[in-house]
Backbone bond lengths (Angstrom), bond angles and torsions (degrees), N, CA, C in turn:
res aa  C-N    CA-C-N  psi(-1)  N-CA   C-N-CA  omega(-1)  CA-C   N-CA-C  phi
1 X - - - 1.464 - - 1.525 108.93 -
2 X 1.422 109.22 131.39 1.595 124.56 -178.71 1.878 94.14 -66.52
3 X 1.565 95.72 144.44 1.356 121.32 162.79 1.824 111.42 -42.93
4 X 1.508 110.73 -44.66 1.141 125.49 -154.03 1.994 85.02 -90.95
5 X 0.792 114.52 -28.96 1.758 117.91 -166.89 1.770 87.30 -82.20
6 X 1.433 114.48 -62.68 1.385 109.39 174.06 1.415 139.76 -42.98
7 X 1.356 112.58 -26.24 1.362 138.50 161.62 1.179 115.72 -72.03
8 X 1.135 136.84 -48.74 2.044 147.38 171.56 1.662 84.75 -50.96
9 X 1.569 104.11 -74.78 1.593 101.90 -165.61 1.646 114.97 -37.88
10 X 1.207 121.56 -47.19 1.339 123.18 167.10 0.914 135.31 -51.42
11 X 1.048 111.92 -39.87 1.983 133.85 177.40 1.715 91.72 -70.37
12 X 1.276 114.09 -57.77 1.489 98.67 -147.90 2.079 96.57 -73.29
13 X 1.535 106.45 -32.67 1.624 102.93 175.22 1.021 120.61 -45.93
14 X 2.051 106.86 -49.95 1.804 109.95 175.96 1.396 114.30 -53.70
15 X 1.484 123.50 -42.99 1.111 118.78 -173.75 1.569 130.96 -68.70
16 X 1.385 100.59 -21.52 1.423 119.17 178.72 1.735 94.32 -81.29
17 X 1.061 138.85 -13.51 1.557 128.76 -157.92 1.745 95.10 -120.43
18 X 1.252 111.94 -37.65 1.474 107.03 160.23 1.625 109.13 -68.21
19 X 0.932 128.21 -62.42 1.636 114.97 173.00 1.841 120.99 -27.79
20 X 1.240 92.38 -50.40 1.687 101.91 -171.45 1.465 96.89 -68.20
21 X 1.183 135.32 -41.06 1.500 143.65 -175.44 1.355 109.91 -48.56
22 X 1.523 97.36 -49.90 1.436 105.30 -165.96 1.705 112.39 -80.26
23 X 0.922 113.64 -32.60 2.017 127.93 150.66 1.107 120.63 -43.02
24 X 1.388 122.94 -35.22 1.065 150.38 -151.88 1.987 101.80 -74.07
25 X 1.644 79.00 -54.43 1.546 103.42 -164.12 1.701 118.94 -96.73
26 X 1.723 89.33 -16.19 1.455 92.62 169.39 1.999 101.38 -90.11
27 X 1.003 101.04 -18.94 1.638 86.62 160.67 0.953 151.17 -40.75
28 X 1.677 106.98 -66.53 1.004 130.10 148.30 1.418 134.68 -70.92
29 X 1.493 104.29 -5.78 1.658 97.73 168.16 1.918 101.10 -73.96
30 X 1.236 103.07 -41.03 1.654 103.56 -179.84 1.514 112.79 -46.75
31 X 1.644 112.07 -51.68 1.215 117.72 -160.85 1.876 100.81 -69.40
32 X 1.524 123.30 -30.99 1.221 114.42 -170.14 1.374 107.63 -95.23
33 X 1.317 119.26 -23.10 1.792 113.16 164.51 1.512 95.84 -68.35
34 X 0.966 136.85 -36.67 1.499 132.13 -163.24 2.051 102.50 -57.95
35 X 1.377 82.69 -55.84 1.888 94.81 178.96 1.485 121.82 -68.34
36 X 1.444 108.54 -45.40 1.372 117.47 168.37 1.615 130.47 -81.79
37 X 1.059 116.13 -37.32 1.651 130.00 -166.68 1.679 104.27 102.47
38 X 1.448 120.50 172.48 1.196 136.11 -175.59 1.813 102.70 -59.93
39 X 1.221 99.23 -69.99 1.484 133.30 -165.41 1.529 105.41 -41.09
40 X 1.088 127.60 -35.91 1.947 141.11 -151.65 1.659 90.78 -131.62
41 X 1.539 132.96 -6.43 1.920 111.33 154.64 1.070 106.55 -76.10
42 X 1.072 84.97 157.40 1.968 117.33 158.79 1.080 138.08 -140.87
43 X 1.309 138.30 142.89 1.251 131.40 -146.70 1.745 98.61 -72.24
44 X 0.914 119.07 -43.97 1.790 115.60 156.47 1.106 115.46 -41.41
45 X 1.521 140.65 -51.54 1.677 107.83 165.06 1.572 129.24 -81.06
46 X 1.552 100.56 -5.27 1.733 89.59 168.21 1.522 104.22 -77.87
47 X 1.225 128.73 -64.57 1.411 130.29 162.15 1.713 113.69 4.39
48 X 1.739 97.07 -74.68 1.710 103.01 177.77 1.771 105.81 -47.31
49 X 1.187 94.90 -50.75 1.983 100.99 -165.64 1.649 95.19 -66.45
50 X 1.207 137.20 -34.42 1.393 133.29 -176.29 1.599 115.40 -65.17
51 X 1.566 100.62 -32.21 1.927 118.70 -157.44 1.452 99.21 46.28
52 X 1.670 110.64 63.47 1.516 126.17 117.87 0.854 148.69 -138.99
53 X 1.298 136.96 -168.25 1.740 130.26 166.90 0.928 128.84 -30.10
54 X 1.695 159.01 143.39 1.294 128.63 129.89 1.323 126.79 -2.49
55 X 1.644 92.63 -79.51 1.477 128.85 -155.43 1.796 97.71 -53.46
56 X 1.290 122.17 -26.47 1.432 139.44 -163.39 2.094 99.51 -88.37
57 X 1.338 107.65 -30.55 1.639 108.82 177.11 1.521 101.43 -87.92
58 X 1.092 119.16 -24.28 1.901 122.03 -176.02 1.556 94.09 -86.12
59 X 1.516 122.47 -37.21 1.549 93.58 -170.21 1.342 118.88 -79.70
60 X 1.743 113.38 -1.54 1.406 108.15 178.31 1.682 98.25 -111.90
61 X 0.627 109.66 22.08 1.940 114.89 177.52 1.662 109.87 172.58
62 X 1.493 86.17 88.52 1.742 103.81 172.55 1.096 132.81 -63.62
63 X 1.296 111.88 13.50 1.408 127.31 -175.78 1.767 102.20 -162.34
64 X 1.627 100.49 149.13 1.981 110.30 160.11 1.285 93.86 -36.52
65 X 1.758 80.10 -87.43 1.444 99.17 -173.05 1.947 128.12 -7.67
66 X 1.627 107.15 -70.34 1.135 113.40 177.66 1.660 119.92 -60.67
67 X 1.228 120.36 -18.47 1.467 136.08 147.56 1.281 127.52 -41.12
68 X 1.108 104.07 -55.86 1.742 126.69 -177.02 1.137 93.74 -71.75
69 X 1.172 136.01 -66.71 1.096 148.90 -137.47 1.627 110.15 -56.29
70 X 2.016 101.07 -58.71 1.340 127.03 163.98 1.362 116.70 -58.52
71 X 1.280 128.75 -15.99 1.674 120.61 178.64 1.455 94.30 -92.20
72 X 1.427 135.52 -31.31 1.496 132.89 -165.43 1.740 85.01 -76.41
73 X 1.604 118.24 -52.85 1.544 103.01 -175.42 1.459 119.21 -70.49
74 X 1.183 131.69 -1.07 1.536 114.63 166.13 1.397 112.05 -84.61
75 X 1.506 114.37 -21.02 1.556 126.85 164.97 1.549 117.59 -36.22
76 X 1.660 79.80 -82.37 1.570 91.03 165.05 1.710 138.68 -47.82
77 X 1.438 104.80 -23.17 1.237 113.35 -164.99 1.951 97.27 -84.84
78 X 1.052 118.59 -44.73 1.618 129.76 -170.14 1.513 97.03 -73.49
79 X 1.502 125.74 -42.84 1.622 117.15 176.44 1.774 99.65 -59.30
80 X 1.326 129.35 -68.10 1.559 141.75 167.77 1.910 99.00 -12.88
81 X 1.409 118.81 -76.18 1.555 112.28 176.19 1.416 116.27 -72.48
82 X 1.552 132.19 -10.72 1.521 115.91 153.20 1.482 121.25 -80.14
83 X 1.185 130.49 -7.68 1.310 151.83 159.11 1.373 117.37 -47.54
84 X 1.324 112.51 -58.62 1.728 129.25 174.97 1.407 91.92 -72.13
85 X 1.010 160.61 -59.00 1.911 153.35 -149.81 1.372 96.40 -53.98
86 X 1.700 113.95 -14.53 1.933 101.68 163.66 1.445 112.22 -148.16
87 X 1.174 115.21 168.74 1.782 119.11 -172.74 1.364 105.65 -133.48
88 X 1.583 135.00 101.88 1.282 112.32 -174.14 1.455 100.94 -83.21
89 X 1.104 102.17 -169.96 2.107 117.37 -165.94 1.439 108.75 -66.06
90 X 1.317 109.24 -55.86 1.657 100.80 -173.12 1.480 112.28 -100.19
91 X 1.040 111.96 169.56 1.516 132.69 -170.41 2.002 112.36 -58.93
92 X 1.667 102.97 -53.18 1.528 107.31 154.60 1.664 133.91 -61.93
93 X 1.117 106.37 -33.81 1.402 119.69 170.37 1.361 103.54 -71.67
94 X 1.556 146.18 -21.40 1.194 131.48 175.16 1.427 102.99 -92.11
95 X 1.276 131.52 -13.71 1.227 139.25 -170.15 1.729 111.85 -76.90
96 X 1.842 93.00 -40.77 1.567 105.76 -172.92 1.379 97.76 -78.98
97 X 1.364 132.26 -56.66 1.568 139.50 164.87 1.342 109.24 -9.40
98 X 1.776 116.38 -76.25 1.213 107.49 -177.09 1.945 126.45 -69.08
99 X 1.304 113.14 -27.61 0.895 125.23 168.39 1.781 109.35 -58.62
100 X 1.073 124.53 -50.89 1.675 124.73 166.15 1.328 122.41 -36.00
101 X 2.122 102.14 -48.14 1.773 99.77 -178.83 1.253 105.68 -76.22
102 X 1.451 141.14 -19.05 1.273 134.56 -179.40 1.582 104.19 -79.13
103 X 1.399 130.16 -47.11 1.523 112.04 174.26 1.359 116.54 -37.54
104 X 1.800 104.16 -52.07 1.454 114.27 -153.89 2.026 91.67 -62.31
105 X 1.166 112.08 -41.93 1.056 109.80 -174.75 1.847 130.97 -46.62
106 X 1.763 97.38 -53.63 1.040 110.58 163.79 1.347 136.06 -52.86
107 X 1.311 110.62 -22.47 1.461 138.77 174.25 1.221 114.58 -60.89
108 X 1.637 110.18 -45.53 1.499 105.75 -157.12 2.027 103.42 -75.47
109 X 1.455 130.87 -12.41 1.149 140.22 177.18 1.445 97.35 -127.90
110 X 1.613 125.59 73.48 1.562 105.23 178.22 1.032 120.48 -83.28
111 X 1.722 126.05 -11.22 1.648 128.08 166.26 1.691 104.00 -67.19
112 X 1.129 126.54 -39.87 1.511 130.49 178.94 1.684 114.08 -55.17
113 X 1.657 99.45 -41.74 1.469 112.98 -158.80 1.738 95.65 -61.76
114 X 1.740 105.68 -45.01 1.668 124.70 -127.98 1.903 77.18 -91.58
115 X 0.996 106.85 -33.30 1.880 106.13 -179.47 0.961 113.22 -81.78
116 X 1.541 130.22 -52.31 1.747 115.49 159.87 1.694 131.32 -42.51
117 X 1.532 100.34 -23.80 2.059 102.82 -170.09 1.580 101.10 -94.97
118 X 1.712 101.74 -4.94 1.419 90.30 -166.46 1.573 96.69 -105.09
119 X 1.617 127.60 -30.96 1.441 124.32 161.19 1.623 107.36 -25.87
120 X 2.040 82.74 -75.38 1.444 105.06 -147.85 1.801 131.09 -65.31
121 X 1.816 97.32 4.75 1.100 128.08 -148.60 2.111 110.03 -60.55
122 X 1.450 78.01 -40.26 1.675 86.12 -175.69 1.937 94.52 -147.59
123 X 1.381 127.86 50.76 1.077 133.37 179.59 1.990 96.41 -168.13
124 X 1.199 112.43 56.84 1.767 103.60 168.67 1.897 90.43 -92.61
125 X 1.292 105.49 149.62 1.494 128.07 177.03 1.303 100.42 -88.11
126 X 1.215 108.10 142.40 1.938 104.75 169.55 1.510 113.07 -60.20
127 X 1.213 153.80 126.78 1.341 145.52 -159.44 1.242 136.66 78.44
128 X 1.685 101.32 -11.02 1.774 106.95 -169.40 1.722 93.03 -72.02
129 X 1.221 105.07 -175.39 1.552 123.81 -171.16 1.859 106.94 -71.98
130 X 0.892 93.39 -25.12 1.850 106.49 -176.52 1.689 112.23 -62.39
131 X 1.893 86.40 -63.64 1.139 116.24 165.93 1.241 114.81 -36.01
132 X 1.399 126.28 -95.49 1.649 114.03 175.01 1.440 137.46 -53.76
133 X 1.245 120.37 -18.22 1.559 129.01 132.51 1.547 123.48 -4.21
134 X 1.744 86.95 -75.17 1.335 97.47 -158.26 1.701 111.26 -92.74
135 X 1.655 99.16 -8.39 1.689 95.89 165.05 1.468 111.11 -77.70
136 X 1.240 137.32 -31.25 1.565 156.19 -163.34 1.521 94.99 -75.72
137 X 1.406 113.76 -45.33 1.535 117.98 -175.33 1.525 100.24 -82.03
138 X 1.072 123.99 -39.15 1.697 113.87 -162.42 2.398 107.49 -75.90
139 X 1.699 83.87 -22.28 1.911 98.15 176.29 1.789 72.39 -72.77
140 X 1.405 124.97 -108.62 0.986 119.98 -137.19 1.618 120.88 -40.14
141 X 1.340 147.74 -37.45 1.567 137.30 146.78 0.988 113.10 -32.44
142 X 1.608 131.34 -50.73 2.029 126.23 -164.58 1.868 85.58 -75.87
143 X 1.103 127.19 -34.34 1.589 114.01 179.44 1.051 114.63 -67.60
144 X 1.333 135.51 -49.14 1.331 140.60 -175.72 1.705 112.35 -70.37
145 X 1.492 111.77 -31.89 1.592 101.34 162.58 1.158 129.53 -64.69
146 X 1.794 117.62 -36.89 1.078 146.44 158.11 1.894 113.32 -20.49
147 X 1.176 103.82 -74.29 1.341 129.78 -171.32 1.767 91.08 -73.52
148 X 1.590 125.72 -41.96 1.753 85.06 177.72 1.285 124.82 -102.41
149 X 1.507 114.66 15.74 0.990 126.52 158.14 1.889 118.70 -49.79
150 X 1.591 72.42 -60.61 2.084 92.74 -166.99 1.760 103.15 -57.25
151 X 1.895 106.41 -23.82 1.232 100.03 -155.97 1.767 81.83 -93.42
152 X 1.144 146.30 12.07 1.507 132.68 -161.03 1.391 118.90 76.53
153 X 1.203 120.51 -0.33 1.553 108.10 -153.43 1.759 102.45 -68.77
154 X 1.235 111.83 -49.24 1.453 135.68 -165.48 1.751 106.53 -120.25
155 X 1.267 97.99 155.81 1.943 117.56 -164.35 1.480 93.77 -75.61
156 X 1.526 138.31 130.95 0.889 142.08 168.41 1.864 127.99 -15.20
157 X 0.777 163.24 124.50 1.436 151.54 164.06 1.575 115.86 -145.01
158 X 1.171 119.57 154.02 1.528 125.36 176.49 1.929 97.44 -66.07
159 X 1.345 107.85 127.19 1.398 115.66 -175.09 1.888 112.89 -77.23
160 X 1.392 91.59 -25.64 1.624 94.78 155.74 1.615 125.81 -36.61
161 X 2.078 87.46 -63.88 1.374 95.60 -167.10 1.853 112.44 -68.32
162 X 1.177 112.15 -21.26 1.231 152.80 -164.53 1.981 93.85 -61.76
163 X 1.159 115.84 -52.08 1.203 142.98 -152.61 2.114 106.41 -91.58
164 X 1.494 82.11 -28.11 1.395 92.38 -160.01 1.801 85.77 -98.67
165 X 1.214 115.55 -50.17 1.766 104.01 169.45 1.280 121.53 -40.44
166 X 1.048 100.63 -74.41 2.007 114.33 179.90 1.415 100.29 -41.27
167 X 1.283 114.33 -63.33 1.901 105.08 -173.36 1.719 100.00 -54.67
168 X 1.186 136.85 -30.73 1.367 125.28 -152.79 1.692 90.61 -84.45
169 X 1.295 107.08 -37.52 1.259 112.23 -161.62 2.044 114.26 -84.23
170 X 1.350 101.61 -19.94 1.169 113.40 176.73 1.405 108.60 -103.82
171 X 1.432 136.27 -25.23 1.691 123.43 165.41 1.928 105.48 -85.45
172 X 1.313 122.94 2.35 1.618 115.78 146.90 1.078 141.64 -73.12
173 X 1.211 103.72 -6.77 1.761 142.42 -150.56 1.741 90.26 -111.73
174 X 1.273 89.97 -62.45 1.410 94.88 -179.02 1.633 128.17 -65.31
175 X 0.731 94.36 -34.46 2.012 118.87 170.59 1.365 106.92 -58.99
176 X 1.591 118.46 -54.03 1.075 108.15 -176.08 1.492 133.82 -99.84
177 X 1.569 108.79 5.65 1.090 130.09 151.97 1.621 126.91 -77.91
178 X 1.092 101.33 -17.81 1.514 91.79 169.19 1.644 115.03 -127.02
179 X 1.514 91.12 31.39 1.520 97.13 151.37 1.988 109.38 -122.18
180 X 1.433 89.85 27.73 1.092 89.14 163.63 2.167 112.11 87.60
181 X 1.134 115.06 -22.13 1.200 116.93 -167.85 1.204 96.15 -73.48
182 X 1.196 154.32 -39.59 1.988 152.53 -166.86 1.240 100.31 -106.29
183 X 1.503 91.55 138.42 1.760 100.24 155.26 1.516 113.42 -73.18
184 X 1.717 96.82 179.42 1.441 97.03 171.19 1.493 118.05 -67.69
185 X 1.314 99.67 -33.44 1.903 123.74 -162.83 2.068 87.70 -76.21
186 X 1.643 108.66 -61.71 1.419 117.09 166.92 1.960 110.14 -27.42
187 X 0.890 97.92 -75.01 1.868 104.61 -158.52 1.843 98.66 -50.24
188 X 1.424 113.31 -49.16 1.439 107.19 176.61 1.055 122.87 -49.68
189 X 1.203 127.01 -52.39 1.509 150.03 173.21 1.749 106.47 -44.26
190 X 1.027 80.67 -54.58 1.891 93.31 -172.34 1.674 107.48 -63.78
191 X 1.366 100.92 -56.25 1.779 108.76 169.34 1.753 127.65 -42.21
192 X 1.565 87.49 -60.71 1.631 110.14 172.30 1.901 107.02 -42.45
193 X 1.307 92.27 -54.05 1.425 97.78 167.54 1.418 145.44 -44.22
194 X 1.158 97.95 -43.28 1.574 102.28 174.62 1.380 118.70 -113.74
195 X 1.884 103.36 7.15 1.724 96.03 175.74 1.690 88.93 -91.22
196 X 1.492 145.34 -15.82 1.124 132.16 -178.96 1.673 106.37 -75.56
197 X 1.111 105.41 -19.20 1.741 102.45 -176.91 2.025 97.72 -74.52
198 X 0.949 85.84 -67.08 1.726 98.67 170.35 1.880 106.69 -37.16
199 X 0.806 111.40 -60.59 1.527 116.72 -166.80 1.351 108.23 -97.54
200 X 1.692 130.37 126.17 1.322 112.42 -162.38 2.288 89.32 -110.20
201 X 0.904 83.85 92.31 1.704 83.49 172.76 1.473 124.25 -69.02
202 X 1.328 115.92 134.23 1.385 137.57 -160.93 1.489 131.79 55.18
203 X 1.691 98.89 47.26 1.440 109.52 -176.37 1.450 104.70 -109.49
């Protein structure tokens, strides 16, 4: 075996064993915010619940914060692909759809949800988990206006601006649902509502 073949093999083992590490610890960070709340962990009891180092939970998340942050985005990310498993008919109804699996999502950790939006609120890092989130989410809305534009569904508009309504109108939604003011049945209703004012369908 080549030096250079021996080296890949290494790289790809470390990398496979840092991956598992890092699973490892987002596991148990879930399982001990789950028991404790956000506010009362510490990277010393995920550590214990992981069986590792401190120093080993900080080098893959240098921060709570950036911890939290990444368990709220795998949240988000698994509601996002159960979201697509359907397409309703009109252009708002797919809008409220996806917007629904992300409530339901946020819901299921709402002390997790309400401490990550309130960090990350006016401080996202270029690259953090939020960050690419919310670029991945802002392509997929300018695409989906895109397409019902071309198809007629909805009155022409810049998908920018398009992008920047719906988010304004769907993280208010969100704010005030997980402070408790909307129902679940409430927040849809309320959303549905004002993305049809926003969006003029079948023009």
């Amino acid at each position: 075996m080549s030096t250079l073949t021996e080296y890949a093999h290494y790289m790809t083992s470390r990398d496979v064993a840092k991956a598992a590490t890092r699973a490892q610890i987002l596991e148990a960070a879930r399982a001990v915010i789950g028991e404790k709340g956000l506010a009362r962990t510490t990277a010393r009891d995920i550590a214990r619940d992981a069986h590792v180092a401190v120093g080993t939970v900080f080098l893959h998340f240098p921060t709570m914060a950036r911890l939290a942050e990444t368990l709220l985005d795998d949240i988000v990310a698994a509601a996002l692909q159960r979201a697509d498993a359907a397409q309703p008919e009109t252009f708002v109804a797919r809008l409220v759809h996806i917007a629904e699996h992300l409530y339901d999502a946020y819901d299921t950790d709402a002390d997790l949800s309400r401490h990550v939006i309130a960090a990350s609120l006016f401080e996202v890092s270029e690259g953090s988990p939020s960050h690419v989130q919310l670029a991945e989410f802002q392509r997929r809305i300018m695409a989906a206006t895109e397409g019902a534009i071309a198809a007629g569904e909805i009155a022409p508009i810049d998908p920018n601006v398009a992008f920047v309504g719906f988010f304004s109108l769907y993280f208010g939604v969100l704010v005030d649902s997980l402070r408790g003011q909307l129902s679940r049945d409430a927040r849809s209703d309320v959303l549905r509502e004002l993305l049809e004012r926003l969006f003029q369908e079948g023009h």
